[in-house]
N, C-alpha and C positions, 0 to 999 in steps of 0.2 A: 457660482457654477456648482450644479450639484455632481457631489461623487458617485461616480459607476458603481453598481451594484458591483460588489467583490463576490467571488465565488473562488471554493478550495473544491478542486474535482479528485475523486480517489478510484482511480482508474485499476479494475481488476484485469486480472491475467487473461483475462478472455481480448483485452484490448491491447496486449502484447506476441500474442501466441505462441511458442509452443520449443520453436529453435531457431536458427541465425535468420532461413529466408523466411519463414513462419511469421516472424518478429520486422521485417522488410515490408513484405504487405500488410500485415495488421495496423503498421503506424500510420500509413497510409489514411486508413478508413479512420482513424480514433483524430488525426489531424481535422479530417471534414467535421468532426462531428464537435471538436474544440472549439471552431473556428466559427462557429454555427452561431456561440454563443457569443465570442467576441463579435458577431454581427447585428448579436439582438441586444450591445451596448454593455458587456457582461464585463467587469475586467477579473481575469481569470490566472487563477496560479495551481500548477498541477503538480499531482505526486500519484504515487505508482506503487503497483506489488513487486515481485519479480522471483515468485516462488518456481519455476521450469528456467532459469535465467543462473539463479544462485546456485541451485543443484547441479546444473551441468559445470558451473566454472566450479564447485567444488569437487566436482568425479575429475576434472582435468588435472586440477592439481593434486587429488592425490596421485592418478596416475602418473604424474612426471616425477613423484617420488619413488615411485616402482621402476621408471627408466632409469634415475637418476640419485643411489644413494647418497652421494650430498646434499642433492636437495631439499632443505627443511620444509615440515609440512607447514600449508598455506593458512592461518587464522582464520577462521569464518570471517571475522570483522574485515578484512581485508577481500573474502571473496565478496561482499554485500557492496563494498567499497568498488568495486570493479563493475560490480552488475548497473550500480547506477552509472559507471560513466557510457557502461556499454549499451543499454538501455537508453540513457539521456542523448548518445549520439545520435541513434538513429531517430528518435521522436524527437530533436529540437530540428533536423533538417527538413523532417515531415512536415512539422509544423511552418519554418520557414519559408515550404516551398506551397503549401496551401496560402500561408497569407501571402505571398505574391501574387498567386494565381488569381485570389481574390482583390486586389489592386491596393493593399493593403502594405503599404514597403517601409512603412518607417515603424514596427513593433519590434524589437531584439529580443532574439530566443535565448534562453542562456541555464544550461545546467548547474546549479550546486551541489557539488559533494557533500551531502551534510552527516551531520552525527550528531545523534539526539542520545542523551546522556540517562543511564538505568541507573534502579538501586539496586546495588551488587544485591542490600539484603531481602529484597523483593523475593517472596515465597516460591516465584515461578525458576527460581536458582536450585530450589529442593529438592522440584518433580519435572524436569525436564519432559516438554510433551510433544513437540513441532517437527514432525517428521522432516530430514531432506537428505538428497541424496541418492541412492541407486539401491534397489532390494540386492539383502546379501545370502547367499547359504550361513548357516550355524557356526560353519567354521572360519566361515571367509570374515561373521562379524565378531568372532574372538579375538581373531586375530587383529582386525584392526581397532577393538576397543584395547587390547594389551599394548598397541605398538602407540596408540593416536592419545591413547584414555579418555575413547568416547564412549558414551553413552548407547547402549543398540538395543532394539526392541522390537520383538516380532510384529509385525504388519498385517493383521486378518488373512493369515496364512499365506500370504506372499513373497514371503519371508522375512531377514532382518534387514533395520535402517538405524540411521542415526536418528538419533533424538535429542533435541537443543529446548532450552529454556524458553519462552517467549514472555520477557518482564514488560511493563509496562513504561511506556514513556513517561520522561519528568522532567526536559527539559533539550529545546532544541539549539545546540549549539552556535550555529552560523542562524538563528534568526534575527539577529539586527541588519547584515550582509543583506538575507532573504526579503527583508523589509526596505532596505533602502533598495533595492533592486527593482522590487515590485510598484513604490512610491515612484519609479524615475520611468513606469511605462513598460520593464520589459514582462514579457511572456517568462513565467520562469516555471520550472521542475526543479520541484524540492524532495526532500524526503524519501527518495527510491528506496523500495521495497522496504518500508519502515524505518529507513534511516541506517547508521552505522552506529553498530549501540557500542556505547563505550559507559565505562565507569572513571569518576574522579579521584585523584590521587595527588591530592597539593594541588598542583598547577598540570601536573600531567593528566592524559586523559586516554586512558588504555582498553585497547578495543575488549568486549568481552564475546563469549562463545554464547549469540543468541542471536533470533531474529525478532524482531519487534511488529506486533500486526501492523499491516498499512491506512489499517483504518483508523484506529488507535490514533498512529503519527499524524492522520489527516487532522484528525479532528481537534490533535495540541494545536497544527498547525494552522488553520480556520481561527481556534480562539485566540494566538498570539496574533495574526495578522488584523484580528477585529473583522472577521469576514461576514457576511450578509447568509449566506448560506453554504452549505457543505452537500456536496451531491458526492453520492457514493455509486459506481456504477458496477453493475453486477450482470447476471447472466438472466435476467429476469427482469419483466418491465416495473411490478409493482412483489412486495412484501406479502405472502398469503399466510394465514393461520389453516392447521389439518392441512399442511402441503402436502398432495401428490392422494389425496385422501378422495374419498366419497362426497365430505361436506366442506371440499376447500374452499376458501374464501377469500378475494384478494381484495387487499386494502387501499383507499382512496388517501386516508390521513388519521393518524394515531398525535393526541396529548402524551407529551412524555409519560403521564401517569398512567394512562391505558399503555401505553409500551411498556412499561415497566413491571404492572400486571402480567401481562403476555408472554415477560421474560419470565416471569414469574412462575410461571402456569408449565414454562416448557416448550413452548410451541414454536423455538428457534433452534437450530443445531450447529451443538458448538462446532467451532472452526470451519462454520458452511456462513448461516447467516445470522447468530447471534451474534459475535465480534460486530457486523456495520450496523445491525439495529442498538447496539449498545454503544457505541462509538452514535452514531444520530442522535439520539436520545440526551448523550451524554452534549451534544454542542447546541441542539436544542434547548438544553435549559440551562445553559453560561451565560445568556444574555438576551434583554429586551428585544423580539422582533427577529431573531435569529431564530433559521429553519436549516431543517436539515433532509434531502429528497436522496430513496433511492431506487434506482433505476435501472433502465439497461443503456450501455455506451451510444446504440442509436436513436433511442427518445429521449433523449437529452436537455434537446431544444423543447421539444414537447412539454418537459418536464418543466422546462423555468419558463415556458408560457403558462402553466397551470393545466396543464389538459393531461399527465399520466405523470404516471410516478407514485409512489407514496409517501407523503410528506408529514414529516414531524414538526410539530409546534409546541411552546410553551403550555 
């Protein structure tokens, strides 16, 4: 019996939106478009950002410390930890209720809280850069870097935000869990908004103050599962170089080495789209026959027919 093309989908914030009922509808549409692929024979394990998700449940908790002097403040690792379940609830029912509709009743949807493991000495500990959060006044962010001892940094004059490390994944915790999961047929979400980064300490394993890209976690998560391909889904059908330019130009398929040129050159911007071309790139060339497509959450199917996307290859 041949095995089902595997596929790791890394679903951007455009396919969650925005706030509670924002996040209601959108699963909605990202479940059709999941399920598009489990129709074209795909077997499919998803993960997620959850950058408008993590920032509100962290304004929450700190305001419950401003109602509530007892209250100690809530660990970013713990608000990440919250976003995936809150996140995971409403997209595995999504998804539960698409594959019924499609007559499809025996796949089990099932969230894992996961936590994929940083080096505390990882350089991105030094220069903390990943905005979240709510914009503050001058005073409003002294104050709470004195009380919280976070990190604040003005915002292209919008004011001040926090600012968190974003280290690099090196190791995903619960992936044997994720793998006996995915071996026994279920639809599984992994990874939400790049995991729960934690550092090792003995045997313990202590959340740290950072968020990890999702694309990044996608693409450990694709080479530990031995996936066939990694689609990264974006706000845009295809990858263009001189984007938004005179002589834009959008891409059909990039060699890692022409990618890497192109990184090279500049022609991606950080924390827009060089994190998923570097992240493709980077699962692209782990192994023989492994491709990596990205796209937008509604050409999807498109894309794993061959007809749109831009697709990276060895």
């Amino acid at each position: 019996m041949n095995r089902k093309k595997r596929i790791v989908i890394a679903l951007g914030g455009n396919a969650l939106g925005n706030t509670l009922p924002e996040q209601m509808a959108a699963v909605k549409t990202t479940a059709r478009a999941i399920v598009d692929l489990i129709e074209e024979g795909c077997e499919v394990v998803v993960a997620h950002g959850n950058g408008p998700q993590v920032g509100m449940i962290n304004n929450a908790m700190i305001s419950l410390t401003h109602e509530d002097a007892a209250q100690p403040n809530t660990p970013l690792s713990v608000c990440v930890a919250m976003s995936q379940a809150y996140i995971g609830y409403d997209l595995q029912n999504a998804l539960r209720e698409e594959l019924l509709n499609r007559d499809i009743p025996d796949m089990p949807v099932a969230t894992m809280i996961t936590q994929i493991r940083v080096d505390e000495n990882d350089p991105a500990f030094s220069s903390p850069s990943k905005p979240i959060g709510k914009f503050m006044s001058e005073d409003e962010a002294a104050e709470v870097a004195r009380k919280y001892d976070y990190v604040m940094k003005e915002d292209a004059g919008r004011g001040y935000r926090r600012v968190v490390a974003s280290p690099k994944p090196a190791e995903i915790i619960e992936i044997g869990t994720i793998r006996t999961m995915v071996e026994a047929g279920n639809l599984v979400i992994a990874c939400g908004g790049g995991g729960i980064p934690v550092v090792r300490r003995g045997n313990h394993l202590k959340g740290a103050s950072a968020v990890i890209d999702k694309d990044f976690a996608s693409c450990l998560l694709a080479k530990e599962l031995d996936a066939d391909s990694l689609i990264i889904l974006t706000a845009v059908e295809k990858v263009a170089v001189n984007f938004g330019k005179p002589d834009e130009q959008w891409l059909d398929a990039l060699s890692v080495e022409q990618a890497k040129q192109l990184i090279t050159e500049g022609h991606f911007a950080p924390g827009s789209m060089l994190p998923k071309v570097e992240a493709a790139v980077d699962f692209a060339a782990s192994g023989a026959g492994r491709t990596a497509i990205i796209t937008q959450l509604e050409k999807s199917r498109e894309a794993i027919q061959g007809k749109t996307g831009t697709v990276f290859h060895a």
